[in-house]
C-alpha positions as CSV (number, residue, x, y, z in Angstrom):
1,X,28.5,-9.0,-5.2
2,X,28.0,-10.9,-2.0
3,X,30.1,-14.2,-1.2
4,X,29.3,-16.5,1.7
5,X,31.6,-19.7,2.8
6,X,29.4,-22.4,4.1
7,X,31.1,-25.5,4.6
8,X,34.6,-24.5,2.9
9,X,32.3,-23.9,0.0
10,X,31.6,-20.4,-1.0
11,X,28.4,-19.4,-3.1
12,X,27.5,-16.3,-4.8
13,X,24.4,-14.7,-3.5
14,X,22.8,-12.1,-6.3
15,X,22.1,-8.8,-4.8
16,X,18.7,-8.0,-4.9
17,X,17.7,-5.0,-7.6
18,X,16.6,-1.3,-6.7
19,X,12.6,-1.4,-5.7
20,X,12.7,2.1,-7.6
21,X,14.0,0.4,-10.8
22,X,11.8,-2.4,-10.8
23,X,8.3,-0.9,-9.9
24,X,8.0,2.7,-12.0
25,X,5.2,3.2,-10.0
26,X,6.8,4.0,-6.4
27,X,7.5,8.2,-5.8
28,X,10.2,9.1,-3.8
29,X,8.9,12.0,-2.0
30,X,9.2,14.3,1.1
31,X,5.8,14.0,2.2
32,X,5.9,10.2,2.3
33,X,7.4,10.0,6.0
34,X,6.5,6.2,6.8
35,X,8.2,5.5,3.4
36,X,11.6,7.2,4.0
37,X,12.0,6.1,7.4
38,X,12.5,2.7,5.8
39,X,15.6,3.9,4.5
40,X,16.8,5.7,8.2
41,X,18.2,3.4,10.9
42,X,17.6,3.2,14.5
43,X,19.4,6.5,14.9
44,X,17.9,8.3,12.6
45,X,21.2,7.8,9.7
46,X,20.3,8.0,6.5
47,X,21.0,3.9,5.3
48,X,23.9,3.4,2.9
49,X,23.0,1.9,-0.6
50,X,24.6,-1.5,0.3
51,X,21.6,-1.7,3.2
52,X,18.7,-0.5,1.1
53,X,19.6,-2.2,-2.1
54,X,18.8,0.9,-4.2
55,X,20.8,2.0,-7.4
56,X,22.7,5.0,-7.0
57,X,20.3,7.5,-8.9
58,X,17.8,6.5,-6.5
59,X,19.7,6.7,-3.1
60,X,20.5,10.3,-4.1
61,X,17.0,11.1,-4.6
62,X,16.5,9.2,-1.5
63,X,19.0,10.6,0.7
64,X,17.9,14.3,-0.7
65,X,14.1,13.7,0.0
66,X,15.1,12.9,3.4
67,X,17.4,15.8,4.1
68,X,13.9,17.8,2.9
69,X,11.8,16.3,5.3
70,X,14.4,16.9,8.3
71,X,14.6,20.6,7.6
72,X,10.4,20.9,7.8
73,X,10.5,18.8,10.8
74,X,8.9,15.5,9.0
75,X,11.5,13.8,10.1
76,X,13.7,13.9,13.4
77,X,17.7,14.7,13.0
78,X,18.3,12.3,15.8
79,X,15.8,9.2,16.9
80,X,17.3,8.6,20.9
């Protein structure tokens, strides 16, 4: 749930859904390096669910494909 006052008027914006849970069709895997770096900021964190939008089942898988690429050096610890 996001709320923002414009105006002395508050709206609801929706929050957008997991891309995971919408298109079957995307694999959350190791290998895909330009993929999980969408989900890594600028100094090389892993992004929280709130960021990314995902669902919870996904942002574990996420988060644990990630960790997976790190140890094989896919994917840096640190970004500096």
């Amino acid at each position: 749930m996001t709320y923002r006052s414009r105006d002395k008027q508050t709206t609801f914006v929706p929050r957008k859904g997991c891309r995971f849970c919408i298109d079957k069709d995307l694999k959350i895997d190791y290998k895909d390096v330009k993929g999980l770096q969408k989900f890594i900021s600028g100094y090389g964190k892993i992004e929280s669910r709130k960021r990314t939008g995902n669902c919870v089942k996904h942002q574990r898988k996420v988060a644990l494909e990630i960790k997976r690429a790190r140890i094989i050096a896919l994917l840096p610890f640190v970004n500096r």
